[in-house]
N, C-alpha and C positions, 0 to 999 in steps of 0.2 A: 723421799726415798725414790720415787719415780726419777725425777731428775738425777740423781744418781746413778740409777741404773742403764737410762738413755746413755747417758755420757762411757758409762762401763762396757755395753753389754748391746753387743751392733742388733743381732735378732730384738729385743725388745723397744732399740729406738725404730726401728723399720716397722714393728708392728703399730707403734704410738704414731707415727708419724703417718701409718696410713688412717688410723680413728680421727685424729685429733686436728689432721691438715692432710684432708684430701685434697685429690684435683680439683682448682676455680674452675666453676661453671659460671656461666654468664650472669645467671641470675644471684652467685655472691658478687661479683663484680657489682653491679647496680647499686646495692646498698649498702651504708655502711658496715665494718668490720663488727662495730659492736651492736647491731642489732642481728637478732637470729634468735634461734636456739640451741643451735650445735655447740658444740664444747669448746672448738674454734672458738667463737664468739663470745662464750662465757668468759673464756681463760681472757681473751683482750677486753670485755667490759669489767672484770676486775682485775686486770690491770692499769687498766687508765682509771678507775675509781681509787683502788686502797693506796696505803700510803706505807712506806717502811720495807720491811724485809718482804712481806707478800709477792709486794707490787718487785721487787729483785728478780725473787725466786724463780717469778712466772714465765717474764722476761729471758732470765738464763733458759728458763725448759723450753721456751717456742725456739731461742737461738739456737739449743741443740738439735731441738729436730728440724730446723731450716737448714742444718748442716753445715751450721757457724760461717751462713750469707750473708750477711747486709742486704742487700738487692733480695734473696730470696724473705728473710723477714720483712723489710716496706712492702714486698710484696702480699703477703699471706695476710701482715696484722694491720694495712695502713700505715701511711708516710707519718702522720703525727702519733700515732701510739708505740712508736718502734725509735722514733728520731732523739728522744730521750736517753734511752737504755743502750 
């Protein structure tokens, strides 16, 4: 449903996209994508974990709210957890 909405509805992907992918600070830069505990981090450690429509779904919701970049996704989720999808 989220993902749909992003894609629909510019005020709520602006809101997700400031929760979910804030500005990198230095210190995400330093370590990998999938450790943390921010939702960022969630969302790409089950992404590169699950398998099937999940692992789709996630992928399409980070590409919307990178605002259907390439460049800005390797950027936000990692060159290998993005170079797939």
């Amino acid at each position: 449903v989220l993902l749909q909405m992003c894609k629909d509805v510019k005020a709520v992907r602006r809101y997700c996209r400031m929760r979910i992918l804030p500005p990198l600070r230095a210190a995400d830069v330093e370590r990998p994508p999938t450790e943390g505990n921010a939702f960022r981090n969630r969302l790409i450690r089950l992404m590169s974990q699950s398998v099937g429509e999940c692992k789709k779904l996630i992928a399409e919701f980070l590409f919307v709210l990178c605002k259907r970049s390439v460049s800005r996704m390797v950027k936000y989720c990692g060159f290998g957890h993005a170079a797939g999808l």
